[in-house]
C-alpha positions as CSV (number, residue, x, y, z in Angstrom):
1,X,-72.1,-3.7,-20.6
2,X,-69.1,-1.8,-19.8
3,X,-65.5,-2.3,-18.9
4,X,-63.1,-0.6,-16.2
5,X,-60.5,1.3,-18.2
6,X,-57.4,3.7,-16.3
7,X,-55.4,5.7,-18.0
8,X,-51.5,4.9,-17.3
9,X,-48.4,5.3,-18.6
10,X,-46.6,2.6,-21.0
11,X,-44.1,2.1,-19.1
12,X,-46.1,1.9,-15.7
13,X,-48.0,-0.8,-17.7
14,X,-45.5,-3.2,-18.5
15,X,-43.9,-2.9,-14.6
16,X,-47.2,-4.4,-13.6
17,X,-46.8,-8.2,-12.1
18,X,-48.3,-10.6,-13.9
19,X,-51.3,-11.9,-12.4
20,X,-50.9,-16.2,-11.3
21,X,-52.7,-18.6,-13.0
22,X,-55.8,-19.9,-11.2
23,X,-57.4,-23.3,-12.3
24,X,-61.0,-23.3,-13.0
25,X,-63.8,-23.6,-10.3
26,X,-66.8,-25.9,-10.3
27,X,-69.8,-23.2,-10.3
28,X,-71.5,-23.8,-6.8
29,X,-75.7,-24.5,-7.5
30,X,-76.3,-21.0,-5.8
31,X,-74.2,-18.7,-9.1
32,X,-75.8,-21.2,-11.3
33,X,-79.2,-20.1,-10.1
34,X,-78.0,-16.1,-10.2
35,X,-77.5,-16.7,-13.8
36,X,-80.1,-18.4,-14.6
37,X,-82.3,-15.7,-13.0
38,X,-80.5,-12.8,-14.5
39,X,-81.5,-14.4,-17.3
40,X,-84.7,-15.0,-17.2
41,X,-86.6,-11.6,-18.2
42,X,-84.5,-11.1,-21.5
43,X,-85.4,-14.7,-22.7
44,X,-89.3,-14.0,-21.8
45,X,-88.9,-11.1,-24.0
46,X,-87.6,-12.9,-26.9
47,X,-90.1,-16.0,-26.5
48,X,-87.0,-18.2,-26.2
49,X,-88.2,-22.2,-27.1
50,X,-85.9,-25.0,-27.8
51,X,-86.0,-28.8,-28.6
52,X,-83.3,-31.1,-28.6
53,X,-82.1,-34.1,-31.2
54,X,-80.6,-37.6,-30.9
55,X,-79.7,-36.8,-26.7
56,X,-80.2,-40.7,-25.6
57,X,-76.9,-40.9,-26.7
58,X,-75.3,-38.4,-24.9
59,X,-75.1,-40.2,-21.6
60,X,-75.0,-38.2,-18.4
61,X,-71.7,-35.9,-18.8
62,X,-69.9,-34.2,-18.6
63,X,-70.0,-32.7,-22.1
64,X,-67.9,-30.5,-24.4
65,X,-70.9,-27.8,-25.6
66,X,-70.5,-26.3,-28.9
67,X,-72.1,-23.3,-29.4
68,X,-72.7,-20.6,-32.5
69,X,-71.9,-16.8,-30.8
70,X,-74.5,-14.4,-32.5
71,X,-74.9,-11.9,-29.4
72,X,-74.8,-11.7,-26.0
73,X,-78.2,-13.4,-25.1
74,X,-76.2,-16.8,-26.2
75,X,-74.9,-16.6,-22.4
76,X,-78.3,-16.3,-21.3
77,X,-79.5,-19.7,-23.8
78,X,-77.2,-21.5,-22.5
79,X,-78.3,-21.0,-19.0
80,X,-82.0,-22.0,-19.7
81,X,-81.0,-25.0,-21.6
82,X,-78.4,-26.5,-19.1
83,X,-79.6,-25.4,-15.4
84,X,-79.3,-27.0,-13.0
85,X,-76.2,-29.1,-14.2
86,X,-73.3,-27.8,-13.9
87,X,-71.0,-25.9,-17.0
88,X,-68.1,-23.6,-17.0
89,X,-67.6,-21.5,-19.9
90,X,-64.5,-20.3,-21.9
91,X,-64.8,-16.4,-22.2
92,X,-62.6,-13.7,-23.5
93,X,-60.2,-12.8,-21.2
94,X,-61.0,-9.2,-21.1
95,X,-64.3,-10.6,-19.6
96,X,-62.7,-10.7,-16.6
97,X,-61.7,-7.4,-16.4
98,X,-62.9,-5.5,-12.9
99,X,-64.8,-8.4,-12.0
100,X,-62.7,-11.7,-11.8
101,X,-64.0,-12.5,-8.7
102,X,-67.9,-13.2,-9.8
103,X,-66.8,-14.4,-13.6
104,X,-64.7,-17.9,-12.0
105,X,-67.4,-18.3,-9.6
106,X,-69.8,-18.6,-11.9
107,X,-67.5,-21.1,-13.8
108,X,-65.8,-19.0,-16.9
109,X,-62.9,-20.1,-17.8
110,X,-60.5,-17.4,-19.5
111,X,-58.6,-17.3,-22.8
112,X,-57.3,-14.7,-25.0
113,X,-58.9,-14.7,-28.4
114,X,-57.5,-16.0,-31.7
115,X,-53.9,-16.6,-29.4
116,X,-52.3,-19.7,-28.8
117,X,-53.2,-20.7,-25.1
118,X,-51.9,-24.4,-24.1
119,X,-53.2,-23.4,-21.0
120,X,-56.2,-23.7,-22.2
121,X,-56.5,-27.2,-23.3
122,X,-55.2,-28.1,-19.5
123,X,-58.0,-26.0,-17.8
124,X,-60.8,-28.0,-20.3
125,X,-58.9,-30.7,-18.9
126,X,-59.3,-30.6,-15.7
127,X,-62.7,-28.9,-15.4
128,X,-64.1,-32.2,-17.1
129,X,-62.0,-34.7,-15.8
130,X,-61.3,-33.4,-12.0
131,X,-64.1,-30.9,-11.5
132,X,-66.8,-33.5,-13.6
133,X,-68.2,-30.2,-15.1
134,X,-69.5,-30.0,-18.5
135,X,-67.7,-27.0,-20.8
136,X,-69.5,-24.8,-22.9
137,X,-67.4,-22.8,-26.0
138,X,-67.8,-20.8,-29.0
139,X,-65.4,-22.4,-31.2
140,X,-65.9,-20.1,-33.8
141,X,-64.4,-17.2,-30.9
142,X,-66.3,-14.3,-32.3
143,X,-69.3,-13.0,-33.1
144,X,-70.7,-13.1,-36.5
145,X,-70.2,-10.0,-39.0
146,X,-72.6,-11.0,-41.6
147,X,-74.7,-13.7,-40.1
148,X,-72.6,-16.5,-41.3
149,X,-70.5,-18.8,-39.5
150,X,-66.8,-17.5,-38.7
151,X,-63.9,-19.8,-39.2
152,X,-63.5,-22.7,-36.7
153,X,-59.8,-23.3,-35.1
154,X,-58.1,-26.4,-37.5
155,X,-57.4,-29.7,-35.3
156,X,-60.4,-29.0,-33.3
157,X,-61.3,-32.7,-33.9
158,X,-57.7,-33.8,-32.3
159,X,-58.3,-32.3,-29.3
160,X,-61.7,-33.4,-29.0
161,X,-60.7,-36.8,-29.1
162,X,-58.0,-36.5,-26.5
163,X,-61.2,-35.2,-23.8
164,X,-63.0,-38.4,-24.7
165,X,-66.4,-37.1,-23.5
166,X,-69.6,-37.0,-25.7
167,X,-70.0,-33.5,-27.8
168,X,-73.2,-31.4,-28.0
169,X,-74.1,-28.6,-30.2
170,X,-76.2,-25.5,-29.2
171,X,-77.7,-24.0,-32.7
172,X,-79.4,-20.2,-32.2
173,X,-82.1,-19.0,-34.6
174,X,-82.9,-15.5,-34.3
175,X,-80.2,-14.6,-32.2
176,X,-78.2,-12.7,-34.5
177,X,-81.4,-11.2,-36.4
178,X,-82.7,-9.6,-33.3
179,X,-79.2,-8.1,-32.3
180,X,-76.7,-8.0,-34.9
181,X,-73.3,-6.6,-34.2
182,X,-73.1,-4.0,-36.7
183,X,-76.6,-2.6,-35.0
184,X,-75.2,-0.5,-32.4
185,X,-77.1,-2.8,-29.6
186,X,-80.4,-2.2,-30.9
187,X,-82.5,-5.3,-30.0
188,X,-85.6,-6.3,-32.6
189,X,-88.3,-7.8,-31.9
190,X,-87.4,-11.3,-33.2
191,X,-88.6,-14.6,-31.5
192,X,-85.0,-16.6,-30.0
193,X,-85.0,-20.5,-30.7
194,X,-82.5,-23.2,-30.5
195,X,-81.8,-26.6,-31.4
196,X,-79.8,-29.0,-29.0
197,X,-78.0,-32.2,-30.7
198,X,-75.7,-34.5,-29.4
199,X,-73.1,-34.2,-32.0
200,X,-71.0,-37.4,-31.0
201,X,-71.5,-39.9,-28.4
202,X,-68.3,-41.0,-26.4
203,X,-68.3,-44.4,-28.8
204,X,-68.8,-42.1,-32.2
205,X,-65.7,-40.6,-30.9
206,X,-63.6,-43.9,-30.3
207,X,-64.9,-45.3,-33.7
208,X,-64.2,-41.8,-36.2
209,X,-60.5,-39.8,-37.2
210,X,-60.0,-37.2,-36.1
211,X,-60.7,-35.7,-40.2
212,X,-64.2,-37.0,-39.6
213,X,-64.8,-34.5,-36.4
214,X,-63.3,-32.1,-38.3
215,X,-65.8,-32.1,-41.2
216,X,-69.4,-33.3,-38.8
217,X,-68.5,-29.7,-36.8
218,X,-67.8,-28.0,-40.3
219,X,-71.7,-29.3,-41.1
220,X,-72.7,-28.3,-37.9
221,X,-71.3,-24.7,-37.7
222,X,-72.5,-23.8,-41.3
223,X,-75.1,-21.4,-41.1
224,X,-76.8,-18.0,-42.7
225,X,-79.0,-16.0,-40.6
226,X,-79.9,-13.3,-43.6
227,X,-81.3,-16.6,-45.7
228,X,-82.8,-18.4,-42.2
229,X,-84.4,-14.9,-41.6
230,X,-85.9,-14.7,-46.0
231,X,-86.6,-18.0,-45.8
232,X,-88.6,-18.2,-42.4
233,X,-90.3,-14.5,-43.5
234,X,-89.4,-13.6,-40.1
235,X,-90.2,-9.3,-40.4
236,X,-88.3,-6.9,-38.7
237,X,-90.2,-4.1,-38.6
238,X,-87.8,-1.7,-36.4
239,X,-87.2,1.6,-38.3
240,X,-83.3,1.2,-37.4
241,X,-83.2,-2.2,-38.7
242,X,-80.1,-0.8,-40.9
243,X,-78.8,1.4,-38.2
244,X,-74.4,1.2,-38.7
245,X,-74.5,-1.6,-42.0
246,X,-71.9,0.5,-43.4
247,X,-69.5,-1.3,-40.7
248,X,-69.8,-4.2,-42.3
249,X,-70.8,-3.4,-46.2
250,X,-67.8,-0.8,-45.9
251,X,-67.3,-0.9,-50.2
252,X,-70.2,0.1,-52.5
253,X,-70.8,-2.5,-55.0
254,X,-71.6,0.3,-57.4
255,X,-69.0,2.7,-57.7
256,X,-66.1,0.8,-55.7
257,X,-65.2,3.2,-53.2
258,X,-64.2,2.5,-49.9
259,X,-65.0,3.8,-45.9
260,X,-68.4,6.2,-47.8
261,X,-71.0,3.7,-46.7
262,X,-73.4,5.0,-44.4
263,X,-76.3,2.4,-42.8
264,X,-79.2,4.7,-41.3
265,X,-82.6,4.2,-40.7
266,X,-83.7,2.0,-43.1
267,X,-81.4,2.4,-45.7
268,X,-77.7,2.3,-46.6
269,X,-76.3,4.7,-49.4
270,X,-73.1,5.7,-50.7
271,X,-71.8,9.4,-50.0
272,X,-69.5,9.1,-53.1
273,X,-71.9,8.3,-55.7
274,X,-75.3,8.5,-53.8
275,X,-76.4,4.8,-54.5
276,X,-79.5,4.0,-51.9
277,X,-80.4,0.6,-51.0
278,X,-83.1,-0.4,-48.9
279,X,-83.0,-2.9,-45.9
280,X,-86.5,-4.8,-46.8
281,X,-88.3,-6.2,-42.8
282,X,-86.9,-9.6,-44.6
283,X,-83.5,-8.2,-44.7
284,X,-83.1,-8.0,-48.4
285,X,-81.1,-5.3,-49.9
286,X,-83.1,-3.6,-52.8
287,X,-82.8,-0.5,-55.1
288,X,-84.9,1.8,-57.3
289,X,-82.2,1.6,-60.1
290,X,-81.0,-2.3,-59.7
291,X,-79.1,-3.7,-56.5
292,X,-75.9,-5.8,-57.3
293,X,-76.2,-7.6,-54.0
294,X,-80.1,-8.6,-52.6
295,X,-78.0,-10.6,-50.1
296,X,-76.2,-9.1,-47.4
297,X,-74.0,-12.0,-46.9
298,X,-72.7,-12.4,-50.8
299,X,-71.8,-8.4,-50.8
300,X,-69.7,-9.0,-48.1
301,X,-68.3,-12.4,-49.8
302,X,-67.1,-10.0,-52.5
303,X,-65.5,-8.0,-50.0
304,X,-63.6,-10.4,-49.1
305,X,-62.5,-11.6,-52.5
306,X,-61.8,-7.9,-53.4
307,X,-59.5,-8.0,-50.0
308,X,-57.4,-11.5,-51.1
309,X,-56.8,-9.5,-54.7
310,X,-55.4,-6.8,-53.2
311,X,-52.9,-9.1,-51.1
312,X,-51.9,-11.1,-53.9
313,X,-51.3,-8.2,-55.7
314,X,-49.7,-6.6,-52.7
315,X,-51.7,-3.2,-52.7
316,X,-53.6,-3.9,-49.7
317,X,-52.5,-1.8,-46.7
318,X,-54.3,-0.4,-43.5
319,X,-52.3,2.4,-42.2
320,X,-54.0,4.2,-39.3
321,X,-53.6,6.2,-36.2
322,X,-55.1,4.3,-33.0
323,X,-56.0,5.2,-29.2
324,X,-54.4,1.9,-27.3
325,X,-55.6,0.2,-24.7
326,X,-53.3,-2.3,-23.0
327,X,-54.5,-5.6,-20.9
328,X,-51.9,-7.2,-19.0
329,X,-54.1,-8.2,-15.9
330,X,-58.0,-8.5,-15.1
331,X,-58.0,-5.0,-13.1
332,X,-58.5,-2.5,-15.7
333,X,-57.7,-2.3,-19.5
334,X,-54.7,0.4,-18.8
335,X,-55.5,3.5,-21.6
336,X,-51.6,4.4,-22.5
337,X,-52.3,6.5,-25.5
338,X,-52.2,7.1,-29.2
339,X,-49.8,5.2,-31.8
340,X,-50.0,3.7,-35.8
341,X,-51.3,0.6,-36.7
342,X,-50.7,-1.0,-40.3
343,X,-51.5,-3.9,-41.6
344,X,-50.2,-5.4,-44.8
345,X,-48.8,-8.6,-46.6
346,X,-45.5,-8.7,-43.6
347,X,-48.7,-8.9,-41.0
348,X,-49.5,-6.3,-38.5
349,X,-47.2,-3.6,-36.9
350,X,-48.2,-1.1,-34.2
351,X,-46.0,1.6,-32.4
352,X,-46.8,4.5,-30.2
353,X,-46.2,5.7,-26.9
354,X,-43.3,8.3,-27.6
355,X,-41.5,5.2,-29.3
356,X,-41.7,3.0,-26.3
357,X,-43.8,0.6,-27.8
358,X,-43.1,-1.8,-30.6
359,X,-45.3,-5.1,-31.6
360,X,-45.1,-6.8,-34.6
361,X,-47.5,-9.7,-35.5
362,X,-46.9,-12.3,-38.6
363,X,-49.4,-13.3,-40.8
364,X,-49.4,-17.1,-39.4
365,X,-49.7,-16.1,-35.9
366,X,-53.7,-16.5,-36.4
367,X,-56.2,-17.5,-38.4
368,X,-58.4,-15.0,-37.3
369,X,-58.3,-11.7,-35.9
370,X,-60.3,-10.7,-32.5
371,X,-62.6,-7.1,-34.1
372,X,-65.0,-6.0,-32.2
373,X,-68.0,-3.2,-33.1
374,X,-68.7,-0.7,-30.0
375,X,-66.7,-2.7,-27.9
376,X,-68.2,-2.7,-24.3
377,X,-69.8,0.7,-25.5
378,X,-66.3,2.7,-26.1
379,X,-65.3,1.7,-29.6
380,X,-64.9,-0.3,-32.4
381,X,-61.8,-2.1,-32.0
382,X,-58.8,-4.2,-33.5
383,X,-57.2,-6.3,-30.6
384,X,-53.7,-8.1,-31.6
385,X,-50.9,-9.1,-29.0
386,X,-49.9,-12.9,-27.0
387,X,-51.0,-14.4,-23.7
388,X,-49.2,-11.7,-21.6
389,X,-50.4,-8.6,-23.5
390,X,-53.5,-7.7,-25.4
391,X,-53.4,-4.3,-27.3
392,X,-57.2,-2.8,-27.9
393,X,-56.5,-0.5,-31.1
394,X,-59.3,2.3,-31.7
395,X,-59.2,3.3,-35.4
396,X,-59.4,6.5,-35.9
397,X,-60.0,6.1,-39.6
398,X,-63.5,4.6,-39.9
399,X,-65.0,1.7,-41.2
400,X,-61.7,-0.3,-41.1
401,X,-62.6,-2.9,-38.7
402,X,-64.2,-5.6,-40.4
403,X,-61.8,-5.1,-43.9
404,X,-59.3,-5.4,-41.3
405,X,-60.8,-9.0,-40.0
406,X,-61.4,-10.4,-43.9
407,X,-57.7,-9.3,-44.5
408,X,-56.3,-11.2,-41.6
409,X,-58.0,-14.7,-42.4
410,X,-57.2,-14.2,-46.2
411,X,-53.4,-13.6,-45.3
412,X,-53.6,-16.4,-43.4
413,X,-54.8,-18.4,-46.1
414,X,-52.3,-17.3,-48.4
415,X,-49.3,-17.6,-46.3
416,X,-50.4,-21.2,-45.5
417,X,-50.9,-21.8,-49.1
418,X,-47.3,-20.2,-49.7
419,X,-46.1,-22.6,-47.9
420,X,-47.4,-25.7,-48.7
421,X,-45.6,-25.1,-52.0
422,X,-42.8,-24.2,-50.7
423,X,-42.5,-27.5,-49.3
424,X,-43.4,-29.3,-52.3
C-alpha cells in the first residue's frame, strides 16, 4: 500500500487551512460488504479459522473491540469475524491520506498516534451511543517489533467504564509470523487463527474498578509470537525468513557494536566482528560457536535494558540528519525537505527547512513513540509532532528506528519515575 506524497515548501505547508472536524459515519451494509470481499482471497490464502469464548455474555452491542495489531491482514480478520454487523474502526490518521472519502465510509475513525486526542474519546462516543455501532481498536497503537505485545495507553480501564458497553477481545495467532514488520512485506506461508472472547460483560463492568480493567486487558494483551510459533512447531520454510532482522536486533550481543547487523537470507551476522546466527524454520536464533540469545524476543529485551543504562547514565543520544514529511491535512503528506533530528534525555528536537522549522518534544508527551519499517513502501520512519502536525522523519543513518522507539518508552518511564519522587 502506498501514500500520496507532494513536495512543498515549509512555509506553503503551514499556510494550509486546517481541515474541519467530521464526526464518524455509521458504515452503510453495502462498504461493509466491499470489505469483506476485498478481503476475502488473502484470508483463503492463509486458512484463516477462528472460535470464540464466553460470548453469551456479550449481549447484542454495540461493543468496544480490542484487538492485537501484528500486520495489515488484522483489518481483513476483523471483517470476517464481524460482518454483517456493523463496526467503525480507529485508524492512523495518515490513513486517510488521498482517500478520506472511502476510509469514513467504510466507518474509520481517525486519530494521530501516541498524541493526546480528546477528540477521540467523543467520536467513540458517539459512534456507540448515537450511531449504535460497535468500535474496533488496537490499543496497543502499533505494530509489534518483536512479536510481543507493545505498551497499552494507562487509564484505559477509566474510559472504558465511562462507554459502559460490553468489551471483546480479538487475539491473532500467526499473524505476525507470516508477516512480520521487520520482513520487508514478505508474507510466509503460515496458517492465520484467532480467538474471540468477551472480555467484560456490561454488569462485569458496573461490578469491577477501574485498576481491575486495567490488569484483565494487561492479561489479555500479553503475548509472544516467537514462543507461540517454537511452541506450536509452526515451520517457516521461506528462504528470506530473516530478510531485514537487523532492524530490529540492531546491537550484536557478541561484540556490542551498534547499526552492523545485517538480516539476509537466512541468517543475521555482524559486519564488525563477523558473528553468524541462523534463523531456524522455528524461528530460533542459533550459532556454530554458541548464540547468546536463542530467542529473538530476550535479545531485543536486552536492547532495551542496554537503551535505559544509557539514559540513566545520560550517554544515549540519536543525532541524525532526516528527509521530512509534513501532515497537516488528509490530501497528501507535503515532502518539505531535509533537517536534524536528535533524541536524548531533554526528549526529541528536530529542525530543518533553512531554519524555518523548530519542534521540540518532552519526554512525558508519550509513552510511546509512532516507528514505522518501510512505511507505505518509502521508508523507515520516526513520526513525532501534535494533533495539528505530524512530522514523518526518514533517518538517514540506518538502523535507528526501533533503538529510537525502546528509548522513547524507557524515557518515559524514567521521567515518570523521576517524578514520583519528586513528589514524595
Amino acid at each position: 500500500m502506498k501514500i500520496k506524497t507532494k513536495k512543498l515548501s515549509y512555509d506553503a505547508v503551514m499556510a494550509l487551512p486546517k481541515p474541519k472536524h467530521k464526526k464518524p459515519l455509521r458504515p452503510s451494509l453495502f462498504f461493509r460488504t466491499l470489505i469483506r470481499v476485498a478481503s476475502h482471497f488473502d484470508l483463503v490464502d492463509a486458512k484463516f479459522s477462528f472460535t470464540e469464548h464466553d460470548m453469551e455474555k456479550a449481549g447484542k452491542g454495540p461493543y468496544l473491540i480490542l484487538m492485537n495489531h501484528s500486520s495489515f491482514i488484522d483489518l481483513e480478520i476483523a471483517s470476517k469475524i464481524l460482518y454483517p454487523k456493523p463496526y467503525c474502526i480507529v485508524c492512523t490518521s495518515d490513513g486517510f491520506v488521498g482517500k478520506s472519502w472511502l476510509m469514513r465510509r467504510i466507518g474509520c475513525i481517525p486519530t494521530q498516534k501516541f498524541v493526546s486526542d480528546l477528540r477521540l474519546i467523543r467520536d467513540i462516543n458517539y459512534t456507540l451511543k448515537e450511531n449504535k455501532t460497535s468500535v474496533l481498536m488496537y490499543p496497543e497503537a502499533s505494530y509489534s517489533f518483536d512479536g510481543t505485545a507493545t505498551p497499552l495507553p494507562r487509564k484505559m480501564g477509566v474510559l472504558i467504564k465511562k462507554l459502559r458497553v460490553p468489551v471483546l477481545s480479538i487475539h491473532t495467532f500467526g499473524a505476525f509470523s507470516r508477516d512480520p514488520l521487520y520482513n520487508c512485506l514478505q508474507k510466509r506461508d503460515v496458517k492465520v487463527s484467532a480467538s474471540v472472547t468477551c472480555l467484560l460483560s456490561k454488569e462485569e463492568l458496573a461490578e469491577k474498578s477501574s485498576d481491575d480493567i486495567d490488569k484483565i486487558l494487561d492479561d489479555a494483551f500479553t503475548f509472544d509470537n516467537f514462543a507461540w510459533q517454537y511452541e506450536n512447531k509452526v515451520s517457516i520454510n521461506e528462504p528470506f525468513r530473516a530478510d531485514g532482522l537487523e532492524r530490529i536486533l540492531y546491537k550484536c550481543a557478541s561484540c556490542k557494536t551498534e547499526g552492523e547487523m545485517k538480516g539476509e537470507g537466512t541468517e543475521i551476522y555482524c559486519k564488525k566482528c563477523g558473528k553468524r546466527y541462523t534463523l531456524t524454520p522455528l524461528g530460533r536464533l542459533e550459532s556454530e560457536d554458541g548464540t547468546e540469545f536463542y530467542h529473538i524476543p530476550d535479545w531485543y529485551a536486552w536492547e532495551r535494558k542496554c537503551v535505559r543504562e544509557e539514559l540513566k547514565e545520560k550517554s544515549y543520544l540519536l543525532d541524525t540528519e532526516v528527509d521530512i514529511g509534513m501532515m497537516v491535512d488528509y490530501k497528501a503528506i507535503y515532502m518539505v525537505g531535509e533537517g536534524r533530528l536528535v533524541h536524548d534525555n531533554d526528549g526529541f528536537r528536530l529542525t530543518g527547512c533553512d531554519g524555518k522549522l523548530s519542534y521540540e518534544q518532552k519526554p512525558l508527551t508519550s509513552y510511546g513513540l509512532y516507528s514505522d519499517y518501510y512505511w507505505y513502501e518509502l521508508g523507515d520512519i520516526i513520526c513525532i509532532g501534535t494533533r495539528d502536525c505530524l512530522y514523518y522523519c526518514f533517518p538517514k543513518k540506518q538502523g535507528v528506528v526501533a533503538k529510537t522507539r525502546l528509548a522513547a518508552e524507557e524515557l518515559f518511564k524514567l521521567s515518570k519515575e523521576e517524578k514520583r519522587t519528586l513528589k514524595e
